[in-house]
C-alpha positions in Angstrom: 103.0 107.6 99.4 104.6 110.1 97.2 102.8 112.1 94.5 104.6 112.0 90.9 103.6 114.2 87.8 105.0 113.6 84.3 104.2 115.1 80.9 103.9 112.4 78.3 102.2 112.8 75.0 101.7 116.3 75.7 99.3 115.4 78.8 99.9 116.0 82.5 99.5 112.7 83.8 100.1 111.5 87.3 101.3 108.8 89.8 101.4 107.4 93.1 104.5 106.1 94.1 105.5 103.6 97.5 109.1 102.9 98.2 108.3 99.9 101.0 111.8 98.7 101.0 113.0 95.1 101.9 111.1 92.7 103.9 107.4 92.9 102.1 105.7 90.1 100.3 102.7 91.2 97.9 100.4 89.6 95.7 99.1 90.9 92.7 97.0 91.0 89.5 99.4 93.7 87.9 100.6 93.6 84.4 104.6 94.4 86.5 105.2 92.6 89.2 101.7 90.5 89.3 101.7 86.8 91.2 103.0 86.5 94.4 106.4 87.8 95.8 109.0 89.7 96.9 108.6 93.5 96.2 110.3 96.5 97.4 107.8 99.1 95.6 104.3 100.1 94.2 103.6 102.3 91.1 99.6 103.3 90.4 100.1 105.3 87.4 97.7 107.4 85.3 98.1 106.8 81.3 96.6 108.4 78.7 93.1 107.7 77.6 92.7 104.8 74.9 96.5 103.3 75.5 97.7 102.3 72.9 101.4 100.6 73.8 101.8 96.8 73.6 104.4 96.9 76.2 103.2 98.4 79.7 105.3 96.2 81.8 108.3 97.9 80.2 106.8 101.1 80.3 105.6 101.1 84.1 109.4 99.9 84.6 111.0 102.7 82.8 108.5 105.2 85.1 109.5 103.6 88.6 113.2 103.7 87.2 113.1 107.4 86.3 111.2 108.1 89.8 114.1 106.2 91.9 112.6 102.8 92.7 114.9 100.2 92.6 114.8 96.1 93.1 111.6 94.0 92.3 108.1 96.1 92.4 104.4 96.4 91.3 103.2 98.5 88.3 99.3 99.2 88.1 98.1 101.7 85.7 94.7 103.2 85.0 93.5 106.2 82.9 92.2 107.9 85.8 93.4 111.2 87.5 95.1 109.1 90.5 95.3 112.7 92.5 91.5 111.8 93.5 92.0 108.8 95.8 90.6 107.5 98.5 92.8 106.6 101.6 91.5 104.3 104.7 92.9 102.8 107.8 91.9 100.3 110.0 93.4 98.5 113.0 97.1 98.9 111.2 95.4 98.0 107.6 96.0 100.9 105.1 94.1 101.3 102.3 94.3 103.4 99.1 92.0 103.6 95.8 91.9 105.1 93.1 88.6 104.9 90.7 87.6 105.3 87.2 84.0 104.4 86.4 83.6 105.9 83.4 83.1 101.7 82.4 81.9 99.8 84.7 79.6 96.6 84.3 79.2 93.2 86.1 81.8 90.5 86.0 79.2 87.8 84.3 77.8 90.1 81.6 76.5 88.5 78.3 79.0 86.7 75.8 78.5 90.0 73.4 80.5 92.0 75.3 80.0 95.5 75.4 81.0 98.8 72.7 84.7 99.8 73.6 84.6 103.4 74.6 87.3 105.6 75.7 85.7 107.0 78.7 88.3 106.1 82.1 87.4 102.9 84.0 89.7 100.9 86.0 89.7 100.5 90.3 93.0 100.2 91.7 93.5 99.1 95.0 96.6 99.0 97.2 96.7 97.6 100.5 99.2 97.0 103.2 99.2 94.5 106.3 101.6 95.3 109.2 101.6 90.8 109.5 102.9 87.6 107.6 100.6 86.0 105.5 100.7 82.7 104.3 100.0 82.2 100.3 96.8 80.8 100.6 95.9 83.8 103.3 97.2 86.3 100.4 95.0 84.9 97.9 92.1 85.4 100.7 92.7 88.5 101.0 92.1 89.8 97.1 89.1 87.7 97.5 88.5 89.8 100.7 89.5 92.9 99.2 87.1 91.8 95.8 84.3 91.5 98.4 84.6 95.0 99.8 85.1 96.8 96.5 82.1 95.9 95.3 80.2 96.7 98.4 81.3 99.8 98.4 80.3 100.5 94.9 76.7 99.3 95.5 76.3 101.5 98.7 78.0 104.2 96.5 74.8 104.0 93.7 76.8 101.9 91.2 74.8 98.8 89.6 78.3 97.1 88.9 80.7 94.7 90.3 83.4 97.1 89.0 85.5 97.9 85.6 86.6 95.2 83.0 90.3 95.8 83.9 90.2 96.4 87.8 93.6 95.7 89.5 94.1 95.3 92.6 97.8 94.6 94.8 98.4 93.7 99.0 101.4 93.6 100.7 101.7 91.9 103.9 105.3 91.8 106.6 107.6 89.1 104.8 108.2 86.8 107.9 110.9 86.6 110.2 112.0 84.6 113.0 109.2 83.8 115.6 106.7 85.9 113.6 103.2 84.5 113.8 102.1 83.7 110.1 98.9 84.1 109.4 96.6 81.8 107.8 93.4 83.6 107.4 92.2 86.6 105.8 88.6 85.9 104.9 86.3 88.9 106.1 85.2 86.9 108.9 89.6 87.1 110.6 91.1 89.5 112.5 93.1 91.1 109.2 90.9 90.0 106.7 87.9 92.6 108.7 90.6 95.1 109.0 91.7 94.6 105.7 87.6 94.6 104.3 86.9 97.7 106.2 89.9 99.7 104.8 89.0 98.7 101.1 86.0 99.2 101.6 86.0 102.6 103.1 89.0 103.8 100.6 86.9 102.7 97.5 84.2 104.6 98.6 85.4 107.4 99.0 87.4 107.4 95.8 84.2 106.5 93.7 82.5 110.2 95.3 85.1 112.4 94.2 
């Protein structure tokens, strides 16, 4: 993981940069590289507060260009300081968050909607599987991932499920010949406890810095 600063409208802001390389297949809910695929590299980047482009998948393209990534990757943003993250391991799982709670509510919240406010809230989570997942075991595992998050904020003293624009991205080996594809990662399988724990454990930490 490699720590990237930037000056952009006339604000220090900061990102977390992974150059994984061939041979990794992520899923994602990112505005870059979202869905399910091949990637070679993850951007979490810190924006400014109230964003105001209409075109961040272009714009987190143009930052992993200028930092050197190359091919296919992920782009997650967040106006957060991403320098205060929260990193976790587990049984070859790694884990890293980074969390803004400055808004933060429950996913099923009254049709009204809430007053926009420019305070920073957005949970990005990265995580990485050293084993081959099959598509439905990727899709588990944000469930899984989901699951833990919001766990973690509840034991942390948040009353929320999260923010309204959470993200979250996992990458797991791309198979090769003989490999042992997975098809579980519900908390309840070998990588899907790993891979709870480590969320878990990184998002905590995150939301008490």
């Amino acid at each position: 993981m490699q720590h990237l600063t930037r000056i952009e409208d006339g604000e220090h802001l900061h990102s977390l940069l992974w150059r994984v390389g061939d041979g990794w297949r992520m899923i994602s809910s990112a505005v870059l590289g979202g869905g399910i695929g091949e990637r070679a590299w993850i951007l979490n980047t810190q924006v400014t507060h109230g964003y105001r482009r209409t075109d961040p998948d272009r714009h987190l393209a143009d930052l992993a260009r200028a930092a050197g990534a190359r091919g296919p990757g992920v782009g997650l943003m967040t106006a957060a300081d991403v320098r205060k993250y929260g990193l976790a391991h587990d049984g070859g799982v790694d884990a890293v968050a980074t969390a803004g709670l400055g808004v933060r509510g429950w996913a099923a919240s009254p049709a009204e909607g809430t007053a926009a406010t420019p305070r920073a809230g957005t949970i990005n989570i990265v995580a990485t599987l050293p084993v081959s997942l099959t598509d439905a075991a990727l899709v588990n595992a944000v469930a899984t991932a989901t699951e833990a998050k919001v766990q973690a904020l509840l034991e942390a003293g948040y009353d929320c499920s999260g923010t309204p624009t959470d993200a979250v991205c996992i990458a797991a080996r791309a198979p090769r010949a003989d490999d042992e594809v997975h098809a579980f990662a519900g908390p309840r399988s070998l990588w899907g406890a790993r891979l709870a724990r480590a969320v878990h454990d990184a998002v905590r930490a995150s939301a008490n810095t």
